[in-house]
MDTraj code that builds the backbone (N, CA, C; nanometers):
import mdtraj as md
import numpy as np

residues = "UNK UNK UNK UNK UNK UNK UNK UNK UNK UNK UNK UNK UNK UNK UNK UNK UNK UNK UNK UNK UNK UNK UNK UNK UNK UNK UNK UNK UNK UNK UNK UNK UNK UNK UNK UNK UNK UNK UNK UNK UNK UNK UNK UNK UNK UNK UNK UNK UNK UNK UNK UNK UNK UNK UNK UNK UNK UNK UNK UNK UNK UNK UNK UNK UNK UNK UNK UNK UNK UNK UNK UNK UNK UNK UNK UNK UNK UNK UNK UNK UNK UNK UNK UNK UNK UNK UNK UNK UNK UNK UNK UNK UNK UNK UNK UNK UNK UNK UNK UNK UNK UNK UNK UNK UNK UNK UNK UNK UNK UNK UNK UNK UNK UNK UNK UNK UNK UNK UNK UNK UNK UNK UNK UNK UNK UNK UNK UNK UNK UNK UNK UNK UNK UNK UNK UNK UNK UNK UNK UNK UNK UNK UNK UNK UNK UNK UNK UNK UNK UNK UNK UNK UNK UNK UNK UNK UNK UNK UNK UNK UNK UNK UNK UNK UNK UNK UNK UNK UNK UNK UNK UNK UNK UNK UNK UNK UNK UNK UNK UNK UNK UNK UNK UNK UNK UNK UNK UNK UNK UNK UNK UNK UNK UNK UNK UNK UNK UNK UNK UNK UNK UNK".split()
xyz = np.array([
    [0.0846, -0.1190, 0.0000],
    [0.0000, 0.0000, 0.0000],
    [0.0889, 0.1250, 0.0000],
    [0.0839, 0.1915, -0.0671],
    [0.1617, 0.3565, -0.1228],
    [0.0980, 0.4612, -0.0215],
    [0.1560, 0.5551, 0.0229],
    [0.1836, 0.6724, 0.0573],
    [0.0269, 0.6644, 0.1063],
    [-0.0403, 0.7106, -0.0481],
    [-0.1477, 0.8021, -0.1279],
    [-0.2361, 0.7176, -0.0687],
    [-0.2343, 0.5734, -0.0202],
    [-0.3641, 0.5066, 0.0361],
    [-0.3783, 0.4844, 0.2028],
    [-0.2553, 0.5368, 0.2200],
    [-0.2669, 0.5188, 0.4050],
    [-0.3397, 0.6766, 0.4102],
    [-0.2532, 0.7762, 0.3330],
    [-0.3038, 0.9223, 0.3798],
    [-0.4711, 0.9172, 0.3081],
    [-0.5235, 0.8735, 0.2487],
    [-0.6529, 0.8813, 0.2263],
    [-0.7516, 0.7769, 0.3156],
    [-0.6960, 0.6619, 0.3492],
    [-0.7546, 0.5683, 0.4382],
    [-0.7785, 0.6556, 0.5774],
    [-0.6683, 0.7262, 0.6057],
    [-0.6704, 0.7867, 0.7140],
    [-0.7686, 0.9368, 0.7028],
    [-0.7596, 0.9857, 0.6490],
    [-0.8525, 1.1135, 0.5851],
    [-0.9939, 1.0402, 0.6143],
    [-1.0412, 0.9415, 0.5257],
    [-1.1640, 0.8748, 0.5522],
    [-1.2373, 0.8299, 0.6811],
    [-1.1154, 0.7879, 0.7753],
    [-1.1090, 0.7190, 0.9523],
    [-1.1570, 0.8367, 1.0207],
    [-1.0818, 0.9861, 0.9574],
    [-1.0950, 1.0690, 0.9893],
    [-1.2377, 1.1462, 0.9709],
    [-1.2919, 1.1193, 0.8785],
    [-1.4024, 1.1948, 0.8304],
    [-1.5366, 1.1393, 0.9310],
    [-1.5667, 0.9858, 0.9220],
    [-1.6377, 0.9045, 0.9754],
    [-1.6074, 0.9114, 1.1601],
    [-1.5479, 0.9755, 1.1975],
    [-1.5174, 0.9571, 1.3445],
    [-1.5468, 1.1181, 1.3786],
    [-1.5201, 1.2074, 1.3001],
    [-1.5946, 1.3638, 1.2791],
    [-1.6888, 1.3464, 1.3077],
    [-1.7787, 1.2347, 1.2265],
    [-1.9219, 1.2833, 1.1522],
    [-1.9893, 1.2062, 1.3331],
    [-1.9561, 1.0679, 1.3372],
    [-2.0147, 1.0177, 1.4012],
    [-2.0148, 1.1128, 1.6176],
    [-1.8574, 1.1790, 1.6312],
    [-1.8519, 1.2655, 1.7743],
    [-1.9535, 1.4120, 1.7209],
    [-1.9812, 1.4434, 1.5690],
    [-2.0751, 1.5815, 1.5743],
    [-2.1723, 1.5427, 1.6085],
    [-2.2535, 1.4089, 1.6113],
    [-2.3686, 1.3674, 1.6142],
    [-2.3958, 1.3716, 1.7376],
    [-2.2761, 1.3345, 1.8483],
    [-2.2982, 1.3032, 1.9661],
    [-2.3245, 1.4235, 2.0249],
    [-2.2471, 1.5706, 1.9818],
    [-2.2242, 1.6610, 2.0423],
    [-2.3278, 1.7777, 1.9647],
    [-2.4434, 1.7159, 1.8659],
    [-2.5055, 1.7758, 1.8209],
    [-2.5948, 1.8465, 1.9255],
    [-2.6216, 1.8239, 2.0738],
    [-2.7348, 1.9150, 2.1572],
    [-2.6623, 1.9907, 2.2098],
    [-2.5355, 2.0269, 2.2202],
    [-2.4587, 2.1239, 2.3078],
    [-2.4306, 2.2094, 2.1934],
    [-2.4255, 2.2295, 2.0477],
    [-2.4098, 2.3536, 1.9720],
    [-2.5482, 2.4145, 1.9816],
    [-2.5003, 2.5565, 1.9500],
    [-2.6093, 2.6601, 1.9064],
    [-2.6621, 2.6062, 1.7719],
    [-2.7249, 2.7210, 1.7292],
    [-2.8086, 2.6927, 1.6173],
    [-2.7245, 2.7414, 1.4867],
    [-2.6278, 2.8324, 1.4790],
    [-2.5196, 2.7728, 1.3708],
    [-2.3676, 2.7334, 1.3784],
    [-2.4194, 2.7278, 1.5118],
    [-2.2789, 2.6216, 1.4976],
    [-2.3286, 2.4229, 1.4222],
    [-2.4475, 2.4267, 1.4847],
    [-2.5111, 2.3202, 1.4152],
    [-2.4989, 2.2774, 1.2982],
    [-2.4564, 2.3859, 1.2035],
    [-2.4117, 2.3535, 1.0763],
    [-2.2956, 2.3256, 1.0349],
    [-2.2349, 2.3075, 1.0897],
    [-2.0740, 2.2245, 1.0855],
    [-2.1345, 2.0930, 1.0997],
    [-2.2087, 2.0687, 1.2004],
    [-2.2363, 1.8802, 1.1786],
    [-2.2990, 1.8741, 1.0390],
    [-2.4101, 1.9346, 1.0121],
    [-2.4814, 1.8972, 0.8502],
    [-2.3792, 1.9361, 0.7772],
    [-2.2433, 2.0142, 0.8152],
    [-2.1598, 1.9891, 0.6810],
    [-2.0610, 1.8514, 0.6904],
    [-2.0265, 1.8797, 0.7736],
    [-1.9292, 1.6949, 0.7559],
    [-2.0405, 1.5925, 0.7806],
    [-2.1390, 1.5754, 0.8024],
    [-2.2499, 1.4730, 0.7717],
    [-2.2493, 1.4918, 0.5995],
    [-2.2515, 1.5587, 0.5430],
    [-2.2816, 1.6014, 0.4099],
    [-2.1796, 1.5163, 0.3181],
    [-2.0368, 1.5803, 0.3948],
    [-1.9154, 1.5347, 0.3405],
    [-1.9100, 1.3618, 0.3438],
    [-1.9716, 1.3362, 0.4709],
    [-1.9554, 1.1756, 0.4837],
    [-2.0663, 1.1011, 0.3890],
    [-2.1778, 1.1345, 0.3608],
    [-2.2536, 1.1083, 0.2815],
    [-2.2498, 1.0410, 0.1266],
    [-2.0863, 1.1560, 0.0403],
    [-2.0946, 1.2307, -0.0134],
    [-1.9955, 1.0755, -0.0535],
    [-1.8906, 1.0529, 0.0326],
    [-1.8029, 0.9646, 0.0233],
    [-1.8436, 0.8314, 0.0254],
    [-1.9714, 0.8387, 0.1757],
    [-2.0457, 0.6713, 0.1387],
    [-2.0691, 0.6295, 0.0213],
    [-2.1608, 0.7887, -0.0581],
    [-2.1942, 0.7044, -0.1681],
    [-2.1076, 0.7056, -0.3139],
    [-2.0013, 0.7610, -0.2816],
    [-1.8716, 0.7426, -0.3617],
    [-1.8530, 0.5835, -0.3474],
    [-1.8349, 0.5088, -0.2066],
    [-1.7674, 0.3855, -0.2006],
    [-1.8421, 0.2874, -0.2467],
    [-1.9865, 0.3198, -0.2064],
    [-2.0568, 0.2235, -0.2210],
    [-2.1282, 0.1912, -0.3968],
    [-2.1047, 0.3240, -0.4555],
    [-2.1242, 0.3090, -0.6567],
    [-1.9908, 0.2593, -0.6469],
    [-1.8796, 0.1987, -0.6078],
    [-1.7662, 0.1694, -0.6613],
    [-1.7368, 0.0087, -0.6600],
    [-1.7737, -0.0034, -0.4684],
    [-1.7137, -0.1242, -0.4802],
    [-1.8778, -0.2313, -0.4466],
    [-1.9681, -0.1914, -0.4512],
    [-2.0734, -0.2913, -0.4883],
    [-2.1652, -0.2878, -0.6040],
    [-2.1889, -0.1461, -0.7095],
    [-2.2300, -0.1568, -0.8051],
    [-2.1141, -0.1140, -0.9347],
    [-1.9481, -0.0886, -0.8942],
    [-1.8532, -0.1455, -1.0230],
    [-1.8536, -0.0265, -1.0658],
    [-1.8962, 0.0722, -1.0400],
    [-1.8975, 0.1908, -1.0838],
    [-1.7784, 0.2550, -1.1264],
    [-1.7423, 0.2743, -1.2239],
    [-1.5805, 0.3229, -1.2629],
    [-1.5686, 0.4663, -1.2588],
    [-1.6876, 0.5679, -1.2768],
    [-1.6680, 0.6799, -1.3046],
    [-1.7738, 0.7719, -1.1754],
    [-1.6902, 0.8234, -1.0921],
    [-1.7499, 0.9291, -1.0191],
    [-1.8485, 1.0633, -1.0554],
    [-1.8075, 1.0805, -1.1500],
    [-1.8509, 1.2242, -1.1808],
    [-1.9682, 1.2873, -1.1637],
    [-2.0743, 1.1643, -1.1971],
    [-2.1887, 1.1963, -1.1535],
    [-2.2177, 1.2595, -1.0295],
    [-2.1235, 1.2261, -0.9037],
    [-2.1431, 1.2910, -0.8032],
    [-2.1294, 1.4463, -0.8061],
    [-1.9758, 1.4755, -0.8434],
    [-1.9385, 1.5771, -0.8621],
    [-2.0550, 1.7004, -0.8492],
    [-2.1453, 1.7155, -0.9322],
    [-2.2226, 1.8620, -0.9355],
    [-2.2764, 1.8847, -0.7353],
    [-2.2979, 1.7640, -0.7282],
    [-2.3841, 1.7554, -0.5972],
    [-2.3112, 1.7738, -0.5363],
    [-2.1736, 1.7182, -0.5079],
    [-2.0966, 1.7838, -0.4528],
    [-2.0193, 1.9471, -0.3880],
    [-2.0230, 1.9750, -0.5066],
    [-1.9877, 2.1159, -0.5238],
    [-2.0936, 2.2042, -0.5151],
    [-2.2156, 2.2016, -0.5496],
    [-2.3801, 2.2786, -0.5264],
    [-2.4224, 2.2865, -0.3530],
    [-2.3693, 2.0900, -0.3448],
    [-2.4132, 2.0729, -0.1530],
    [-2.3373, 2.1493, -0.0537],
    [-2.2012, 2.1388, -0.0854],
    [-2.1180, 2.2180, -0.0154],
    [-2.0983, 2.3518, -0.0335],
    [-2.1067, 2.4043, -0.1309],
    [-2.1381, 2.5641, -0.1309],
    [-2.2608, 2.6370, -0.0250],
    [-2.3550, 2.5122, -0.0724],
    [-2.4948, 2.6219, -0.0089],
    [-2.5180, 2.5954, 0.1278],
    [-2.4242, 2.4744, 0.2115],
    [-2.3885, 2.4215, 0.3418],
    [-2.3171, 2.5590, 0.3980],
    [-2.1981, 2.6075, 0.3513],
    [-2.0919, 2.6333, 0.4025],
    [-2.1282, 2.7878, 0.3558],
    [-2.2293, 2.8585, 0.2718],
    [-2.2996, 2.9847, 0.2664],
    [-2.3731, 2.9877, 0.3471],
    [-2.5067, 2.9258, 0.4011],
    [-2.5904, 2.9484, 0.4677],
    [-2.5181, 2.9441, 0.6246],
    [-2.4163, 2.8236, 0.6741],
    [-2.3309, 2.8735, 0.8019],
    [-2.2949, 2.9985, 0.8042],
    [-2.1774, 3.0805, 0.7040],
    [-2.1453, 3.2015, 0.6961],
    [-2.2421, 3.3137, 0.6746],
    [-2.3568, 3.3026, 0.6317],
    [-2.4682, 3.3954, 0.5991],
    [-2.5197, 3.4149, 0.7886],
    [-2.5348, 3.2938, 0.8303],
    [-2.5882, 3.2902, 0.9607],
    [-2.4463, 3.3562, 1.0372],
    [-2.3339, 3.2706, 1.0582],
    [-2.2477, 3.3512, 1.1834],
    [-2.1952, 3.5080, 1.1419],
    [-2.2376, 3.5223, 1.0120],
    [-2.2049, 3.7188, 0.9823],
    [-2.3288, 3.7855, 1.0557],
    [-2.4505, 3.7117, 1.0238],
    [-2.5481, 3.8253, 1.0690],
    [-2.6077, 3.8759, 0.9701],
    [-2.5387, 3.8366, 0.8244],
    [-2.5992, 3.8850, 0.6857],
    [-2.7235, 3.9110, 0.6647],
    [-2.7874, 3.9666, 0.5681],
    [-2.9197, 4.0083, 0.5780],
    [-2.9908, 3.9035, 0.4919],
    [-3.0477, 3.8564, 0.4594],
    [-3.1478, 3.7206, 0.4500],
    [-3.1316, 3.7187, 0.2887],
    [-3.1376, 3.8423, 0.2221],
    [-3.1070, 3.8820, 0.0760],
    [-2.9831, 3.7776, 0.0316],
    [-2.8760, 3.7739, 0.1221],
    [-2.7612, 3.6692, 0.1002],
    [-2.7692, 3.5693, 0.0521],
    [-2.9187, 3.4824, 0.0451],
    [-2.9395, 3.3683, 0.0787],
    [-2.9836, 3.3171, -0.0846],
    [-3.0112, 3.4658, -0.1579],
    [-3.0792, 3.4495, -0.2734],
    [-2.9160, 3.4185, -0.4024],
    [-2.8477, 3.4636, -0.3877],
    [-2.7552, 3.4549, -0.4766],
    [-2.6850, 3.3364, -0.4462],
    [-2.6579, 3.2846, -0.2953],
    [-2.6041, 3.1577, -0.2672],
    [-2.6525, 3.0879, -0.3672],
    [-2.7753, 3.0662, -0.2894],
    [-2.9404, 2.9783, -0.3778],
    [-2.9015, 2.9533, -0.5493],
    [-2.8852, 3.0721, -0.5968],
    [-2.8678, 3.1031, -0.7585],
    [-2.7178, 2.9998, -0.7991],
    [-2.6377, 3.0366, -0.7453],
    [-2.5006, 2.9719, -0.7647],
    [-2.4947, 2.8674, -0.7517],
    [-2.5846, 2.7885, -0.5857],
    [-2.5732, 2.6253, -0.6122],
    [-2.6364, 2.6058, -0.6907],
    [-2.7206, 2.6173, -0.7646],
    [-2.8222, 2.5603, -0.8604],
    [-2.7420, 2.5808, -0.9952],
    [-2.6426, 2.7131, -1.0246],
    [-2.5631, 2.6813, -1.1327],
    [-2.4683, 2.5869, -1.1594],
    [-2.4332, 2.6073, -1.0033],
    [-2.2984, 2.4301, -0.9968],
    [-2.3834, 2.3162, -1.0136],
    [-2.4787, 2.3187, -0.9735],
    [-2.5649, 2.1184, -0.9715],
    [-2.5558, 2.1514, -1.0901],
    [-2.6115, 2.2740, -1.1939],
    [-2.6947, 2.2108, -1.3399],
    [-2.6006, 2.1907, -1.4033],
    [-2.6354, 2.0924, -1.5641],
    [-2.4945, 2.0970, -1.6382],
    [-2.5450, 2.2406, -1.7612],
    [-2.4709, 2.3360, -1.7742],
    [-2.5214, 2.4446, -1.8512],
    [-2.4317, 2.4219, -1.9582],
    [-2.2967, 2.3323, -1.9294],
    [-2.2031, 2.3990, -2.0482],
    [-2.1178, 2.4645, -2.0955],
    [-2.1450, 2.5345, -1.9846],
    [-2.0686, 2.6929, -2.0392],
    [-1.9338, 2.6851, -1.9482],
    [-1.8873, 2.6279, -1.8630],
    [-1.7688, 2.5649, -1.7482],
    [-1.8171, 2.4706, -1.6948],
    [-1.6603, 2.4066, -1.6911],
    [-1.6728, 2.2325, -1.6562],
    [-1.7213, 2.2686, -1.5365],
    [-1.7298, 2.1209, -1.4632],
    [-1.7035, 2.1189, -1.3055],
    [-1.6065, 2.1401, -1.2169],
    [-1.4797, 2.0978, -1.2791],
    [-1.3784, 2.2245, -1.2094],
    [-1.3690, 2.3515, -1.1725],
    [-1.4252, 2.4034, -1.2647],
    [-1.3929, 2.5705, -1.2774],
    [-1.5020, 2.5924, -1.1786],
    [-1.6077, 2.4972, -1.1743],
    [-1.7043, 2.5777, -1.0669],
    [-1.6733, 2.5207, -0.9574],
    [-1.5852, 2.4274, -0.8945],
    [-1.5584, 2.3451, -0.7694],
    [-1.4775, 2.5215, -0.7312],
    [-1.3758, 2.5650, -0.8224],
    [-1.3019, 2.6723, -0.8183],
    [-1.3620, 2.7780, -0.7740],
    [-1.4702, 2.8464, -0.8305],
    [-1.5122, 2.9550, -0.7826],
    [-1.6014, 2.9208, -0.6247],
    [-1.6586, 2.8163, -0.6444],
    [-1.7058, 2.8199, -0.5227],
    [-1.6031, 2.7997, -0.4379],
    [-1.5000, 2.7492, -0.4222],
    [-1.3927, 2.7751, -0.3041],
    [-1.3565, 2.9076, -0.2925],
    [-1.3199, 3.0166, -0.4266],
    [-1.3023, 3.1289, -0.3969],
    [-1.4147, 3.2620, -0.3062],
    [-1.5406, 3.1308, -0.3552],
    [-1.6622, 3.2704, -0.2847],
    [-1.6568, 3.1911, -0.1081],
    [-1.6699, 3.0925, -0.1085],
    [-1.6321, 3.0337, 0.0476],
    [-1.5091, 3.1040, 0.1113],
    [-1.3536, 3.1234, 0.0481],
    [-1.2786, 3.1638, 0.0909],
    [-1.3145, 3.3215, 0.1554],
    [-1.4094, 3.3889, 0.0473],
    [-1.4304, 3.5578, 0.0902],
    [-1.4758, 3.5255, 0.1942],
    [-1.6039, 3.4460, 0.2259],
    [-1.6863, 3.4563, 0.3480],
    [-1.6139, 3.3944, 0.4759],
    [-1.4879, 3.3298, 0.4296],
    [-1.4600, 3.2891, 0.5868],
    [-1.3315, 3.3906, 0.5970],
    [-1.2710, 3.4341, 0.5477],
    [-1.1618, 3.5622, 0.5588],
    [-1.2226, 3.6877, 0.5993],
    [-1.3915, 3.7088, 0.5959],
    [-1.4734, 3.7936, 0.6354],
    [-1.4871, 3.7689, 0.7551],
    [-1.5040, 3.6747, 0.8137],
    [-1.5541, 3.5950, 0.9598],
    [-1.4519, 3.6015, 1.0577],
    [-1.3083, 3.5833, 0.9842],
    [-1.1931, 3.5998, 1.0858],
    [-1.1599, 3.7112, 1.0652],
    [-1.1880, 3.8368, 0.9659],
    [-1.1685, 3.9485, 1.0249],
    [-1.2108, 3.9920, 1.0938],
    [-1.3685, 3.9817, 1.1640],
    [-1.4730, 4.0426, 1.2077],
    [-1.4529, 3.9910, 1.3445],
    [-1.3965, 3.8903, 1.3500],
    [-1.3533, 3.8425, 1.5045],
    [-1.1967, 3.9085, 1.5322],
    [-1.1607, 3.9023, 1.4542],
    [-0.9855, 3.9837, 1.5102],
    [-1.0057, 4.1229, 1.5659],
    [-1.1301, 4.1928, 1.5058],
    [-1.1395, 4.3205, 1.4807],
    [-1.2446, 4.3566, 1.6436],
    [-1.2732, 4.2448, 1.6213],
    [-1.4114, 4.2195, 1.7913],
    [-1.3483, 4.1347, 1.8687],
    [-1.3225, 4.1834, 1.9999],
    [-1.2239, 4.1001, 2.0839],
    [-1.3321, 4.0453, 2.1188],
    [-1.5131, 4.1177, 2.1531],
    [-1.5889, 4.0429, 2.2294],
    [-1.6233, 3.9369, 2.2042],
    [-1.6176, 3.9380, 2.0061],
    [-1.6833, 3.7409, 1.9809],
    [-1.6190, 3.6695, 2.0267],
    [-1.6519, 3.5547, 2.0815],
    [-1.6342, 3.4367, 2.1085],
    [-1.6773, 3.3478, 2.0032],
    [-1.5655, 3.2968, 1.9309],
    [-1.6421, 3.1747, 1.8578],
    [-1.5600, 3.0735, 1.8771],
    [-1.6310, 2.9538, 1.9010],
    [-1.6023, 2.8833, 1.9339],
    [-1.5303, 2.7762, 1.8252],
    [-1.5573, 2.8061, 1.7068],
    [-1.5062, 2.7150, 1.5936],
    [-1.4130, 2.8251, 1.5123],
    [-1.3545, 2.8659, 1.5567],
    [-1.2381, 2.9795, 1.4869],
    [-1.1020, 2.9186, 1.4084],
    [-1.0892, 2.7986, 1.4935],
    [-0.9723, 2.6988, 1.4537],
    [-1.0621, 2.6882, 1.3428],
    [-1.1573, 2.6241, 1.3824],
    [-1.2224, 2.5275, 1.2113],
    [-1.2043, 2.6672, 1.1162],
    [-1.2578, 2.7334, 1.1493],
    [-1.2666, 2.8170, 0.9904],
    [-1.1394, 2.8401, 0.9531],
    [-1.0400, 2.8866, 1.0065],
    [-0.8928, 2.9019, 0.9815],
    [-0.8227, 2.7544, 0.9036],
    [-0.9015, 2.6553, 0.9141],
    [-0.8554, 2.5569, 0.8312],
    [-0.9523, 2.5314, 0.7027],
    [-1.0494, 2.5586, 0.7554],
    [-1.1287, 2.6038, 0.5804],
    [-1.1109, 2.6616, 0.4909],
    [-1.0667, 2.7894, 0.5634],
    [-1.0128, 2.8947, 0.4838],
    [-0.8649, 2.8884, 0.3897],
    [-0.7683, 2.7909, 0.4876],
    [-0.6554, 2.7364, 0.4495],
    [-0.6634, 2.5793, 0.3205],
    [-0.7625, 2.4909, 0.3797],
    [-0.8334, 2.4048, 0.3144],
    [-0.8625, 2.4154, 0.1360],
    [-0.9461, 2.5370, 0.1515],
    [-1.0509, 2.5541, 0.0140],
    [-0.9379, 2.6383, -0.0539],
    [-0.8478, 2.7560, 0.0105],
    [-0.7827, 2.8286, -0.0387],
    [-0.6377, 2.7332, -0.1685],
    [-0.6142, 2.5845, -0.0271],
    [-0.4875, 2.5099, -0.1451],
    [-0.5776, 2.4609, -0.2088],
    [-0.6932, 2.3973, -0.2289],
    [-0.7721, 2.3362, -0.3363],
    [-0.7341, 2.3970, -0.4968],
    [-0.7904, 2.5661, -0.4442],
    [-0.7641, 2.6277, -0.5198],
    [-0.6090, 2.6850, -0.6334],
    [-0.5483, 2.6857, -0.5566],
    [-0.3764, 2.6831, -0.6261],
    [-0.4013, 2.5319, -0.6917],
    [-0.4161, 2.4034, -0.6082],
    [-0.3914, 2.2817, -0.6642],
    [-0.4217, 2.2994, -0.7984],
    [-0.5796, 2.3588, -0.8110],
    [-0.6180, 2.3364, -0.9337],
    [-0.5486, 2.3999, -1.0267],
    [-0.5143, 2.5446, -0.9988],
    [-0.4275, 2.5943, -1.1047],
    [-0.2985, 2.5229, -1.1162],
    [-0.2155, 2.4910, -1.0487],
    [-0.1222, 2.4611, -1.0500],
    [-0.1294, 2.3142, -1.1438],
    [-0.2107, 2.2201, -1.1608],
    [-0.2545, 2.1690, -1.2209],
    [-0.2661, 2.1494, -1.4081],
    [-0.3425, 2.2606, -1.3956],
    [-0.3689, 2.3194, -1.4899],
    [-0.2225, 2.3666, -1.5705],
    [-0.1426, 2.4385, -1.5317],
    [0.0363, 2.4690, -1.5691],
    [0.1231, 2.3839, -1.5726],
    [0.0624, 2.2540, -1.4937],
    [0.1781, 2.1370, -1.5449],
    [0.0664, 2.0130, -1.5571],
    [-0.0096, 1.9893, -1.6776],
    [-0.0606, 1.9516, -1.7187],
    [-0.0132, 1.7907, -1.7743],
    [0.0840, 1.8018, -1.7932],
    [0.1621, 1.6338, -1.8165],
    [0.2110, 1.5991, -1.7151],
    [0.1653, 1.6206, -1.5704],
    [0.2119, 1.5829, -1.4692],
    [0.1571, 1.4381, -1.4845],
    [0.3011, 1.3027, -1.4168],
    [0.2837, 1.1605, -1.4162],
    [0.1563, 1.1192, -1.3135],
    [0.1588, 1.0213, -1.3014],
    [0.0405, 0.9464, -1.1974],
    [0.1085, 0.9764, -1.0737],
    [0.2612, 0.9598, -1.0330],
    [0.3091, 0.9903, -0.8676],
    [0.3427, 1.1266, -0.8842],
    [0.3387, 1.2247, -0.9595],
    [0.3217, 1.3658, -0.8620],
    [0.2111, 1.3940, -0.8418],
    [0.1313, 1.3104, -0.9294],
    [-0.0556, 1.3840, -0.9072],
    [-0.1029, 1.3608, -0.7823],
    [-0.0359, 1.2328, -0.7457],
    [-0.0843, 1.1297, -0.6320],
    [-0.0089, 1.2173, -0.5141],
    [0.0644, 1.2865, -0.5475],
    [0.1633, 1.3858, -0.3870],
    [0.0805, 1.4754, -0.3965],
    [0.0360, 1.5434, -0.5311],
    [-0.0619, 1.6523, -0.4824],
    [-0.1583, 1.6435, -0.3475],
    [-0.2193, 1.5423, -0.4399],
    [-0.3669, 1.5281, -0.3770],
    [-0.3404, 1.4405, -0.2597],
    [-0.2359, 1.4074, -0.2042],
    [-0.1974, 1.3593, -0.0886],
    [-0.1524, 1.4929, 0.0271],
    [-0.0898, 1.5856, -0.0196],
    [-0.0679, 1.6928, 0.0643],
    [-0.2365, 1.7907, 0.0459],
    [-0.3076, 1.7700, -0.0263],
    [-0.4780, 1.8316, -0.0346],
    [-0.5402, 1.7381, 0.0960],
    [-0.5110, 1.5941, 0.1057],
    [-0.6040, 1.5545, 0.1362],
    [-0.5223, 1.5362, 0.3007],
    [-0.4038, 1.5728, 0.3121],
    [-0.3886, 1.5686, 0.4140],
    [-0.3960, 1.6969, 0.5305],
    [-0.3806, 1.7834, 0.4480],
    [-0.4481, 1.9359, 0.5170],
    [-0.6108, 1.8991, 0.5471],
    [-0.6948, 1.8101, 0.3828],
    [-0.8255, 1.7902, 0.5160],
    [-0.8684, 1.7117, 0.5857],
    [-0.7327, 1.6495, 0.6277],
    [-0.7416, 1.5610, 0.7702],
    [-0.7005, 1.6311, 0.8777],
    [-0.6381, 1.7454, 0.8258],
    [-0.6577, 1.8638, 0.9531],
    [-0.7781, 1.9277, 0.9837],
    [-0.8122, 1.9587, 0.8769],
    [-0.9625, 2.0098, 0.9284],
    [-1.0376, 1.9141, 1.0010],
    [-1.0299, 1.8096, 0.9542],
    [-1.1330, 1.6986, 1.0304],
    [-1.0597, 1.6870, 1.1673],
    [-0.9736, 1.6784, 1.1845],
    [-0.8785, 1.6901, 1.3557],
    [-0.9450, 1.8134, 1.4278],
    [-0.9656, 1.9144, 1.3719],
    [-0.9843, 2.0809, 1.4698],
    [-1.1290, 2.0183, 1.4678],
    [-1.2366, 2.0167, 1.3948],
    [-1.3403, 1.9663, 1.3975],
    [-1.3142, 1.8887, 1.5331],
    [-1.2847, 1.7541, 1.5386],
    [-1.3096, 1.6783, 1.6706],
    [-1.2779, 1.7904, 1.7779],
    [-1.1707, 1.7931, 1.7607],
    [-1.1157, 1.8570, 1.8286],
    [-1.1742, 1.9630, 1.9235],
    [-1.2360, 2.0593, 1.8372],
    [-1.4073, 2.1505, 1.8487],
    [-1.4875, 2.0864, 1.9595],
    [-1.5273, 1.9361, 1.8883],
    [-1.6285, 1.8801, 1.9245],
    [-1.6464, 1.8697, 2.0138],
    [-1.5525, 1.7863, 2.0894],
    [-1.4771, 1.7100, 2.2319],
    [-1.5058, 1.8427, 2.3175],
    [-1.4516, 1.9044, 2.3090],
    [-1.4412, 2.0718, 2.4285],
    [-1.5532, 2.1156, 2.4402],
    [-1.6285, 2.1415, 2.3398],
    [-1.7316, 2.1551, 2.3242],
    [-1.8111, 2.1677, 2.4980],
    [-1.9194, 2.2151, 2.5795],
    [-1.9898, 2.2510, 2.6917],
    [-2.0739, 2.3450, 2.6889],
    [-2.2057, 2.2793, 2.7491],
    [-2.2850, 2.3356, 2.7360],
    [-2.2981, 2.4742, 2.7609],
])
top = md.Topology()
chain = top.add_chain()
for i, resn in enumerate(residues, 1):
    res = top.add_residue(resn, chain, resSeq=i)
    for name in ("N", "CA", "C"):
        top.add_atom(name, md.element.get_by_symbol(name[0]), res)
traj = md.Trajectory(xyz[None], top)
């Protein structure tokens, strides 16, 4: 077993042990902090049914997931940030508009390019969130780590892809280091997450 399958085996151990301590610790959050569990519930979902089109119905090609992917997690990780800004409800309409452009297939940009922008519009809203707390000694938030790794998270997604994109004849083992140093930053996130979780009091 290579590198690329312990650090993703472990990413996965990681995701499923998230999903299952948010569940536990789902009555001690507020009402948006609550949405960090429906997002890594989302994420775990997202992967079940990645494993399960693969290794019991043979499924060779993912992609189909893809739109849902990128539509689910945008309008997850907008409506959290719409809620912990305080935004005005109007916010909710352009989110709305955008996931529905990532689910549909229009044509007009692949699914990359929109996995892309939606990390870049996620990135504004959580670089908004940690300014607004640096700037306010009084907030208290309690998931500040997490967003600081979201923000760090969605932000390398983003280079990956370009970077990608500029070395385009990259072999099967640098692709596999990429997305091994991607997927191991979001086994950090999934760590601050527990991490969150555990401390967590009423």
């Amino acid at each position: 077993m290579d590198i690329y399958q312990v650090i993703l085996y472990l990413n996965n151990s990681l995701l499923v042990i998230c999903a299952l301590i948010g569940i536990l610790k789902y009555k001690v959050l507020k009402n948006t902090e609550k949405w960090y569990v429906y997002y890594i519930i989302f994420l775990f979902l997202i992967e079940a049914a990645g494993r399960i089109a693969v290794n019991f119905f043979n499924v060779k090609d993912l992609s189909f997931l893809f739109p849902y992917y990128v539509a689910g997690d945008f309008l997850i990780l907008g409506h959290l940030f719409i809620r912990k800004l305080t935004l005005h409800k109007y916010w909710y309409i352009p989110v709305a508009i955008l996931a529905c452009f990532f689910f549909l297939d229009t044509g007009i940009i692949t699914n990359e390019v929109k996995k892309v922008i939606s990390n870049i519009v996620v990135i504004c809203f959580v670089a908004y969130a940690l300014l607004m707390e640096i700037n306010n000694t009084k907030i208290e938030d309690r998931f500040m780590p997490v967003d600081c790794l979201i923000f760090f998270y969605y932000g390398l997604s983003v280079f990956v892809f370009f970077f990608r994109r500029q070395l385009a004849d990259f072999g099967v083992e640098q692709a596999a280091i990429i997305w091994s140093v991607n997927n191991v930053l979001c086994s950090f996130l999934y760590v601050s997450l527990i991490y969150t979780f555990l401390r967590l009091k009423k």
